[in-house]
C-alpha positions in Angstrom: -8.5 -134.1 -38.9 -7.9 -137.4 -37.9 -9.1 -140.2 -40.6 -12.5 -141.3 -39.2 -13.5 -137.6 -38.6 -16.1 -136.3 -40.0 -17.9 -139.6 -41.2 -21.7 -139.7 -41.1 -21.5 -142.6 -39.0 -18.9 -143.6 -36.7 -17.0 -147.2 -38.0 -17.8 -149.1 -35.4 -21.4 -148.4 -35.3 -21.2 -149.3 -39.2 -19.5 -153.2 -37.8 -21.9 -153.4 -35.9 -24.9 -152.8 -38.8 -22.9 -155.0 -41.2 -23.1 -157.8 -38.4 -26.9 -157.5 -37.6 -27.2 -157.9 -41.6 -25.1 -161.3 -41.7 -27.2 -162.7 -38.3 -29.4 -164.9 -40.2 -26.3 -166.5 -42.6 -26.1 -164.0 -45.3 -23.1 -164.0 -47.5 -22.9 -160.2 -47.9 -23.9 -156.9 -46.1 -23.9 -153.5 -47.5 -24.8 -150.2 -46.1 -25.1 -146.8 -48.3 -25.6 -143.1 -46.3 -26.6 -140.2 -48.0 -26.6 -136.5 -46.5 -27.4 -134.3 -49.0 -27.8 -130.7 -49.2 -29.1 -128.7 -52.2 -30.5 -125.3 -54.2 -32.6 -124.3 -57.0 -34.0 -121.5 -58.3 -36.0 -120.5 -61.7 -36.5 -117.5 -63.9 -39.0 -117.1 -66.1 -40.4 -113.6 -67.9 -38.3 -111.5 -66.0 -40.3 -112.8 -62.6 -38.1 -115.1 -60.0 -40.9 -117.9 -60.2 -39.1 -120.2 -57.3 -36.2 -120.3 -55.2 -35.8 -123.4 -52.3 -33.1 -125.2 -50.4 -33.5 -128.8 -49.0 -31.5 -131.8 -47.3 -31.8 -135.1 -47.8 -30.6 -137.6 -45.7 -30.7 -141.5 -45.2 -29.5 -144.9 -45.1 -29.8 -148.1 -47.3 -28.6 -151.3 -46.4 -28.5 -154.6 -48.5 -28.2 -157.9 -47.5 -27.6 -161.1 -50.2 -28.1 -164.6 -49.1 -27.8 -167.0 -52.2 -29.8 -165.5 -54.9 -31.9 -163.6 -52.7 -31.3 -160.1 -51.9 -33.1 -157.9 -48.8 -33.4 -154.4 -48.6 -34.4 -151.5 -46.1 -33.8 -148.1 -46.2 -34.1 -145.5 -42.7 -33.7 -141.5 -41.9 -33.1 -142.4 -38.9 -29.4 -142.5 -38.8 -28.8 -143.3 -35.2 -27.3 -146.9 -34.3 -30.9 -147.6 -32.7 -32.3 -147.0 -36.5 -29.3 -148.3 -38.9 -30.0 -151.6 -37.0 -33.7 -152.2 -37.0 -32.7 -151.7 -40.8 -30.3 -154.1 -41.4 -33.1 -156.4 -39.0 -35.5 -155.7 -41.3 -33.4 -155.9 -44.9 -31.8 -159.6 -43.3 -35.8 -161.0 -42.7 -36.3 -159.9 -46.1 -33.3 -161.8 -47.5 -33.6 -165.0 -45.1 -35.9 -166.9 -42.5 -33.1 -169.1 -41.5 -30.5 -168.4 -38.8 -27.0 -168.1 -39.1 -25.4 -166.8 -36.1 -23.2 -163.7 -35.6 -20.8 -162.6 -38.4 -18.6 -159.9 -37.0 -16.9 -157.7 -39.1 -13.5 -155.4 -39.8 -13.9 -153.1 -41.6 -10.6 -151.7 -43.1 -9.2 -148.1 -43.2 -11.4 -145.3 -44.9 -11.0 -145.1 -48.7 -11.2 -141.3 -49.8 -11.4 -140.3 -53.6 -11.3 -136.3 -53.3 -12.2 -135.6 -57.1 -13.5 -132.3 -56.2 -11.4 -129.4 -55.9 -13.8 -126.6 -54.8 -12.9 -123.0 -54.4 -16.2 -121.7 -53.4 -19.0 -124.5 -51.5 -22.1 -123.6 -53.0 -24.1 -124.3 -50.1 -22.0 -121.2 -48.4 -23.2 -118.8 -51.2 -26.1 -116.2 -50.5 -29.1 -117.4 -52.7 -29.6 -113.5 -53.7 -26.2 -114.3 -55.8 -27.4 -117.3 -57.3 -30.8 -115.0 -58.2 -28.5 -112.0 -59.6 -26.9 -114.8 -61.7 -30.4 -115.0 -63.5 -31.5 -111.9 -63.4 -28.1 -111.4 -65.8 -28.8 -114.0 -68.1 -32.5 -112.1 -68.6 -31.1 -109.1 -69.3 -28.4 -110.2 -71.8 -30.8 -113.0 -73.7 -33.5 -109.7 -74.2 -31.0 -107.8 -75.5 -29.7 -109.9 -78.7 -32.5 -108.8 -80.9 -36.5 -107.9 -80.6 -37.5 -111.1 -81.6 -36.9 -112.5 -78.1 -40.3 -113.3 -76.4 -39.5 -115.3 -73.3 -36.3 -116.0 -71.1 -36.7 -118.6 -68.7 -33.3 -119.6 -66.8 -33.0 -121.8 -63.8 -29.9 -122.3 -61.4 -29.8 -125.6 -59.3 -26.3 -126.8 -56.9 -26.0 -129.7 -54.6 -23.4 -131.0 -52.0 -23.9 -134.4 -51.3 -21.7 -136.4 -48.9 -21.5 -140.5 -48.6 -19.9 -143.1 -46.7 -20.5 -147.0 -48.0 -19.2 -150.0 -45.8 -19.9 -153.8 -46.4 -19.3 -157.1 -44.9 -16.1 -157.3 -47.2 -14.0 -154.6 -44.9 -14.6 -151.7 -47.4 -15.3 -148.6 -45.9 -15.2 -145.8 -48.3 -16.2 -141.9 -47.7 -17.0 -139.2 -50.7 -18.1 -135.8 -51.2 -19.7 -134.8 -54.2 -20.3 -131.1 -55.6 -22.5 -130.2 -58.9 -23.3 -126.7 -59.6 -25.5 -126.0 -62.8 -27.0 -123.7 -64.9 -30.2 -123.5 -67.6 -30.8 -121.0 -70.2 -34.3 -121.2 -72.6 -34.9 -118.7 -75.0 -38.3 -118.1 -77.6 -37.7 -116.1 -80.0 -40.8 -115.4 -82.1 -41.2 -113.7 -86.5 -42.9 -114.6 -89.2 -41.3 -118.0 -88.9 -43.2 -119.2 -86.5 -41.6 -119.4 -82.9 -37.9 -121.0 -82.3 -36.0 -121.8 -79.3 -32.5 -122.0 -78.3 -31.1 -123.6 -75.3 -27.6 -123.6 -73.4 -26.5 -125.2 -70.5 -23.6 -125.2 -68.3 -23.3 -127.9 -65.2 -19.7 -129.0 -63.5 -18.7 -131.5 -60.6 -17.0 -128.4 -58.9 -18.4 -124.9 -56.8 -19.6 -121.6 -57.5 -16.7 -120.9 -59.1 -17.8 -122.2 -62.3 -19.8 -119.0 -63.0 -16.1 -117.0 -62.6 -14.9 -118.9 -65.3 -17.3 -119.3 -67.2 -19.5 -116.3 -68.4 -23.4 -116.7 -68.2 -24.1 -113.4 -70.2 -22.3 -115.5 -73.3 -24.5 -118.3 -72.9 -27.2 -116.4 -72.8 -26.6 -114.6 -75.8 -25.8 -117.9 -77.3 -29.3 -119.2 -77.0 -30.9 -116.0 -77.9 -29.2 -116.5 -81.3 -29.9 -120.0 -81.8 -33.1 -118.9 -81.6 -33.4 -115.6 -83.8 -31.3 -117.9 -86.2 -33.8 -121.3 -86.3 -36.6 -118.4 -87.2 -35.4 -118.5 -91.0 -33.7 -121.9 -91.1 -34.5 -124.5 -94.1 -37.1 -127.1 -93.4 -34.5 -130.4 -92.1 -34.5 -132.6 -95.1 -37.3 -135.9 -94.5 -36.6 -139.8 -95.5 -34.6 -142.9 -94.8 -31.3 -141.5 -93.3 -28.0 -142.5 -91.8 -28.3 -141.6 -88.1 -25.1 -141.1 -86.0 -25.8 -141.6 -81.9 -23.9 -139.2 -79.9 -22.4 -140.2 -76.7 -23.8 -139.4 -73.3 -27.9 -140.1 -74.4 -27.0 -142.8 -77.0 -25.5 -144.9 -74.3 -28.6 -145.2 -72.7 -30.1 -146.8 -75.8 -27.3 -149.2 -75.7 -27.9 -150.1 -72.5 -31.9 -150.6 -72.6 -31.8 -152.3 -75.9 -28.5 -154.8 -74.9 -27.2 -153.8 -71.4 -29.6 -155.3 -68.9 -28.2 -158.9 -69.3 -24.4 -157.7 -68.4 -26.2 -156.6 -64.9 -24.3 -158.8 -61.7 -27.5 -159.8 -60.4 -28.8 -161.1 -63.8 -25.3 -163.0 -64.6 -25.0 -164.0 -60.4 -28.3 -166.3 -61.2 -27.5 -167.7 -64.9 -30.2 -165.7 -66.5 -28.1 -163.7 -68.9 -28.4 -163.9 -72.4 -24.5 -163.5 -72.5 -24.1 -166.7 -70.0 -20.9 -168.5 -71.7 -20.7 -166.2 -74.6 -17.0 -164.9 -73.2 -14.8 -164.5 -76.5 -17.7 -164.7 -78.8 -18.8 -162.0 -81.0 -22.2 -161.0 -80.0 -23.3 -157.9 -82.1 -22.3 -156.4 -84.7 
Protein backbone atom coordinates (compact mmCIF):
# COMPACT_ATOMS: atom_id res chain seq x y z
CA UNK A 1 0.00 0.00 0.00
CA UNK A 2 1.54 2.82 -1.32
CA UNK A 3 1.61 5.95 1.28
CA UNK A 4 -1.37 8.11 0.06
CA UNK A 5 -3.58 4.93 -0.19
CA UNK A 6 -6.32 4.60 1.46
CA UNK A 7 -6.85 8.34 2.54
CA UNK A 8 -10.28 9.74 2.79
CA UNK A 9 -9.44 12.33 0.39
CA UNK A 10 -6.85 12.20 -2.11
CA UNK A 11 -3.81 15.05 -1.31
CA UNK A 12 -4.15 17.04 -3.95
CA UNK A 13 -7.75 17.56 -3.74
CA UNK A 14 -6.98 18.48 0.10
CA UNK A 15 -4.22 21.52 -1.74
CA UNK A 16 -6.61 22.43 -3.47
CA UNK A 17 -9.32 23.00 -0.30
CA UNK A 18 -6.45 24.55 1.71
CA UNK A 19 -6.03 27.08 -1.26
CA UNK A 20 -9.78 28.11 -1.65
CA UNK A 21 -9.53 28.76 2.27
CA UNK A 22 -6.47 31.22 1.93
CA UNK A 23 -8.33 33.07 -1.41
CA UNK A 24 -9.42 35.97 0.53
CA UNK A 25 -5.75 36.59 2.48
CA UNK A 26 -6.14 34.28 5.34
CA UNK A 27 -3.04 33.36 7.32
CA UNK A 28 -4.11 29.79 7.99
CA UNK A 29 -6.33 26.88 6.58
CA UNK A 30 -7.27 23.72 8.26
CA UNK A 31 -9.36 20.86 7.19
CA UNK A 32 -10.49 17.91 9.58
CA UNK A 33 -12.38 14.50 7.99
CA UNK A 34 -14.14 12.18 9.94
CA UNK A 35 -15.47 8.57 8.79
CA UNK A 36 -16.67 6.86 11.47
CA UNK A 37 -18.23 3.65 11.96
CA UNK A 38 -19.80 2.31 15.26
CA UNK A 39 -22.03 -0.29 17.57
CA UNK A 40 -24.07 -0.37 20.58
CA UNK A 41 -26.17 -2.48 22.26
CA UNK A 42 -27.99 -2.58 25.80
CA UNK A 43 -29.23 -5.22 28.35
CA UNK A 44 -31.52 -4.61 30.70
CA UNK A 45 -33.76 -7.40 32.86
CA UNK A 46 -32.73 -10.14 30.96
CA UNK A 47 -34.42 -8.38 27.70
CA UNK A 48 -31.90 -7.10 24.79
CA UNK A 49 -33.59 -3.53 24.92
CA UNK A 50 -31.42 -2.06 21.73
CA UNK A 51 -28.93 -3.05 19.42
CA UNK A 52 -27.84 -0.42 16.30
CA UNK A 53 -24.87 0.33 14.03
CA UNK A 54 -24.23 3.81 12.34
CA UNK A 55 -21.56 5.84 10.29
CA UNK A 56 -20.63 9.06 10.60
CA UNK A 57 -18.94 10.88 8.17
CA UNK A 58 -17.79 14.58 7.39
CA UNK A 59 -15.58 17.37 6.99
CA UNK A 60 -14.58 20.59 8.91
CA UNK A 61 -12.47 23.17 7.62
CA UNK A 62 -11.15 26.33 9.48
CA UNK A 63 -9.85 29.31 8.17
CA UNK A 64 -8.03 32.24 10.60
CA UNK A 65 -7.47 35.67 9.23
CA UNK A 66 -6.03 37.95 12.12
CA UNK A 67 -8.19 37.33 15.06
CA UNK A 68 -10.98 36.21 13.24
CA UNK A 69 -11.68 32.65 12.61
CA UNK A 70 -14.35 31.01 9.84
CA UNK A 71 -15.76 27.81 9.96
CA UNK A 72 -17.90 25.25 7.78
CA UNK A 73 -18.50 21.92 8.11
CA UNK A 74 -19.96 19.36 4.89
CA UNK A 75 -20.96 15.46 4.40
CA UNK A 76 -20.36 15.91 1.22
CA UNK A 77 -16.89 14.78 0.85
CA UNK A 78 -16.39 15.18 -2.81
CA UNK A 79 -13.95 18.00 -4.07
CA UNK A 80 -17.23 19.81 -5.47
CA UNK A 81 -18.37 19.87 -1.59
CA UNK A 82 -14.91 20.23 0.45
CA UNK A 83 -14.65 23.53 -1.58
CA UNK A 84 -17.93 25.30 -1.40
CA UNK A 85 -16.76 24.62 2.39
CA UNK A 86 -13.72 26.16 2.59
CA UNK A 87 -15.81 29.11 0.28
CA UNK A 88 -18.05 29.38 2.83
CA UNK A 89 -15.64 29.05 6.14
CA UNK A 90 -13.10 31.93 4.18
CA UNK A 91 -16.47 34.51 3.83
CA UNK A 92 -17.00 33.80 7.34
CA UNK A 93 -13.43 34.67 8.30
CA UNK A 94 -12.85 37.71 5.68
CA UNK A 95 -14.60 40.15 3.12
CA UNK A 96 -11.41 41.26 1.70
CA UNK A 97 -9.46 39.60 -1.07
CA UNK A 98 -6.20 38.14 -1.05
CA UNK A 99 -5.49 36.24 -4.06
CA UNK A 100 -4.47 32.52 -4.43
CA UNK A 101 -2.28 30.83 -1.78
CA UNK A 102 -1.23 27.49 -3.09
CA UNK A 103 -0.16 24.99 -1.04
CA UNK A 104 2.34 21.70 -0.42
CA UNK A 105 1.46 19.78 1.62
CA UNK A 106 4.24 17.39 2.95
CA UNK A 107 4.38 13.62 3.20
CA UNK A 108 1.51 11.78 5.34
CA UNK A 109 2.19 11.65 9.02
CA UNK A 110 0.87 8.12 10.49
CA UNK A 111 0.74 7.42 14.33
CA UNK A 112 -0.44 3.61 14.33
CA UNK A 113 -1.18 3.45 18.21
CA UNK A 114 -3.55 0.71 17.74
CA UNK A 115 -2.57 -2.68 17.49
CA UNK A 116 -5.87 -4.59 16.82
CA UNK A 117 -6.19 -8.28 16.55
CA UNK A 118 -9.86 -8.47 15.94
CA UNK A 119 -11.79 -5.00 14.10
CA UNK A 120 -14.77 -4.76 15.86
CA UNK A 121 -16.71 -3.55 13.08
CA UNK A 122 -15.94 -7.24 11.45
CA UNK A 123 -17.59 -8.97 14.59
CA UNK A 124 -21.28 -10.52 14.27
CA UNK A 125 -23.39 -8.26 16.58
CA UNK A 126 -25.09 -11.73 17.97
CA UNK A 127 -21.40 -11.99 19.74
CA UNK A 128 -21.41 -8.76 21.04
CA UNK A 129 -25.29 -9.73 22.43
CA UNK A 130 -23.92 -13.25 23.83
CA UNK A 131 -21.26 -10.99 25.62
CA UNK A 132 -24.32 -9.55 27.63
CA UNK A 133 -26.43 -12.18 27.82
CA UNK A 134 -23.11 -13.62 30.04
CA UNK A 135 -22.71 -10.81 32.15
CA UNK A 136 -26.79 -11.36 33.09
CA UNK A 137 -26.39 -14.57 33.94
CA UNK A 138 -23.22 -14.40 36.06
CA UNK A 139 -24.38 -10.86 38.00
CA UNK A 140 -27.94 -13.01 38.92
CA UNK A 141 -26.08 -15.64 40.20
CA UNK A 142 -23.92 -13.87 43.04
CA UNK A 143 -26.65 -13.90 45.60
CA UNK A 144 -30.74 -13.38 45.64
CA UNK A 145 -30.51 -10.06 46.50
CA UNK A 146 -29.82 -9.06 42.87
CA UNK A 147 -33.01 -7.30 41.32
CA UNK A 148 -31.84 -5.82 38.07
CA UNK A 149 -28.86 -6.28 35.59
CA UNK A 150 -28.59 -3.84 33.03
CA UNK A 151 -25.23 -4.16 30.73
CA UNK A 152 -24.56 -2.32 27.65
CA UNK A 153 -21.73 -2.93 24.96
CA UNK A 154 -20.82 -0.02 22.61
CA UNK A 155 -17.32 -0.10 19.80
CA UNK A 156 -16.35 2.41 17.29
CA UNK A 157 -13.70 2.59 14.40
CA UNK A 158 -13.15 5.95 13.49
CA UNK A 159 -10.62 6.94 10.76
CA UNK A 160 -9.13 10.74 10.09
CA UNK A 161 -6.98 12.64 7.92
CA UNK A 162 -6.16 16.50 8.95
CA UNK A 163 -4.13 18.75 6.45
CA UNK A 164 -3.55 22.67 6.82
CA UNK A 165 -2.06 25.46 4.99
CA UNK A 166 1.29 24.69 6.98
CA UNK A 167 2.10 21.43 4.74
CA UNK A 168 0.83 18.96 7.52
CA UNK A 169 -0.97 16.19 6.33
CA UNK A 170 -1.56 13.66 8.98
CA UNK A 171 -3.76 10.27 8.74
CA UNK A 172 -5.16 8.19 11.96
CA UNK A 173 -7.20 5.36 12.85
CA UNK A 174 -8.76 5.05 16.01
CA UNK A 175 -10.36 1.84 17.69
CA UNK A 176 -12.38 1.91 21.21
CA UNK A 177 -14.24 -1.15 22.34
CA UNK A 178 -16.24 -0.89 25.74
CA UNK A 179 -18.22 -2.42 28.04
CA UNK A 180 -20.96 -1.48 31.03
CA UNK A 181 -22.13 -3.49 33.88
CA UNK A 182 -25.07 -1.98 36.49
CA UNK A 183 -26.27 -4.02 39.13
CA UNK A 184 -29.37 -3.31 41.97
CA UNK A 185 -29.28 -5.32 44.53
CA UNK A 186 -32.11 -4.82 46.94
CA UNK A 187 -32.67 -6.09 51.44
CA UNK A 188 -33.68 -4.62 54.21
CA UNK A 189 -31.16 -1.90 53.51
CA UNK A 190 -32.76 -0.28 51.12
CA UNK A 191 -31.50 -0.84 47.49
CA UNK A 192 -27.57 -0.57 46.46
CA UNK A 193 -25.80 -0.58 43.27
CA UNK A 194 -22.63 -1.55 41.92
CA UNK A 195 -21.05 -0.71 38.70
CA UNK A 196 -17.94 -1.89 36.61
CA UNK A 197 -16.63 -0.95 33.51
CA UNK A 198 -14.18 -2.04 31.06
CA UNK A 199 -13.30 0.33 27.81
CA UNK A 200 -9.75 0.02 25.69
CA UNK A 201 -8.26 1.93 22.51
CA UNK A 202 -7.81 -1.66 20.93
CA UNK A 203 -10.48 -4.59 19.23
CA UNK A 204 -12.68 -7.20 20.33
CA UNK A 205 -10.03 -8.81 21.70
CA UNK A 206 -10.25 -7.06 24.90
CA UNK A 207 -13.14 -9.39 25.98
CA UNK A 208 -10.33 -12.47 25.44
CA UNK A 209 -8.31 -11.02 27.94
CA UNK A 210 -10.22 -9.69 29.98
CA UNK A 211 -13.24 -11.77 31.58
CA UNK A 212 -16.73 -10.10 31.58
CA UNK A 213 -18.35 -12.89 33.89
CA UNK A 214 -15.62 -11.32 36.69
CA UNK A 215 -16.79 -7.96 36.21
CA UNK A 216 -20.01 -8.87 36.51
CA UNK A 217 -19.70 -10.63 39.57
CA UNK A 218 -17.77 -7.67 40.72
CA UNK A 219 -20.59 -5.35 40.63
CA UNK A 220 -23.11 -7.79 41.86
CA UNK A 221 -20.97 -7.74 45.12
CA UNK A 222 -20.45 -4.14 45.43
CA UNK A 223 -23.80 -4.12 45.49
CA UNK A 224 -24.96 -6.99 48.03
CA UNK A 225 -22.03 -5.49 50.04
CA UNK A 226 -23.25 -1.39 50.09
CA UNK A 227 -26.69 -3.14 51.44
CA UNK A 228 -25.17 -3.33 55.05
CA UNK A 229 -22.48 -0.71 54.75
CA UNK A 230 -22.05 2.18 57.65
CA UNK A 231 -23.73 5.53 56.90
CA UNK A 232 -20.39 7.62 55.18
CA UNK A 233 -19.29 9.89 58.00
CA UNK A 234 -20.93 13.89 57.39
CA UNK A 235 -18.92 17.37 57.99
CA UNK A 236 -16.09 19.55 56.88
CA UNK A 237 -13.61 17.08 55.27
CA UNK A 238 -10.36 16.86 53.40
CA UNK A 239 -11.29 15.96 49.82
CA UNK A 240 -8.60 14.32 47.56
CA UNK A 241 -9.57 14.83 43.47
CA UNK A 242 -8.72 11.88 41.50
CA UNK A 243 -7.32 12.11 38.21
CA UNK A 244 -9.24 11.73 34.98
CA UNK A 245 -12.73 13.80 36.28
CA UNK A 246 -10.71 16.09 38.63
CA UNK A 247 -8.94 17.45 35.70
CA UNK A 248 -11.90 18.69 34.24
CA UNK A 249 -12.51 20.84 37.35
CA UNK A 250 -9.01 22.22 36.84
CA UNK A 251 -9.63 23.11 33.62
CA UNK A 252 -13.28 24.90 34.05
CA UNK A 253 -12.26 26.61 37.18
CA UNK A 254 -8.42 27.79 35.67
CA UNK A 255 -7.90 26.33 32.24
CA UNK A 256 -9.92 28.39 29.79
CA UNK A 257 -7.37 31.33 29.76
CA UNK A 258 -4.29 28.90 28.73
CA UNK A 259 -6.71 28.30 25.49
CA UNK A 260 -4.50 29.55 21.95
CA UNK A 261 -7.35 31.51 20.85
CA UNK A 262 -7.79 33.37 24.19
CA UNK A 263 -3.76 34.00 24.56
CA UNK A 264 -3.63 34.62 20.33
CA UNK A 265 -5.91 37.91 21.17
CA UNK A 266 -4.26 39.15 24.68
CA UNK A 267 -7.29 38.26 26.66
CA UNK A 268 -5.75 35.77 29.00
CA UNK A 269 -5.62 36.22 32.52
CA UNK A 270 -2.12 34.61 32.36
CA UNK A 271 -0.90 37.30 29.60
CA UNK A 272 2.85 38.01 30.88
CA UNK A 273 2.59 35.96 33.91
CA UNK A 274 5.44 33.42 32.35
CA UNK A 275 7.74 32.51 35.50
CA UNK A 276 5.29 33.80 37.92
CA UNK A 277 3.67 31.66 40.45
CA UNK A 278 0.00 31.80 39.78
CA UNK A 279 -1.80 29.38 42.25
CA UNK A 280 -1.12 27.78 44.88
Amino acid sequence: MSQTENLLVAPDVLSRVLSRGRATGAEFSEVFVEDKRSTSASLDDGKVEQVSSGRDRGAGIRVIKGDTTGFAHTSDLSEKGLLAAAEAAAAAASQGGGGVNAVALGAVVRHPVNTVQKWPDEVAKRDKVALLQRVNIAARGVHKAIVQVSAGYGDSRKRILIANSDGVLAADEQVRTLMRISVVASGDGGMQTGFQSLGHTIGFEVFDENDVEELAITAAKQAVTKLSARPAPSGSLPVVIKHGSGGVLFHEACGHGLEADIISKGASVYKDKRGELVAS
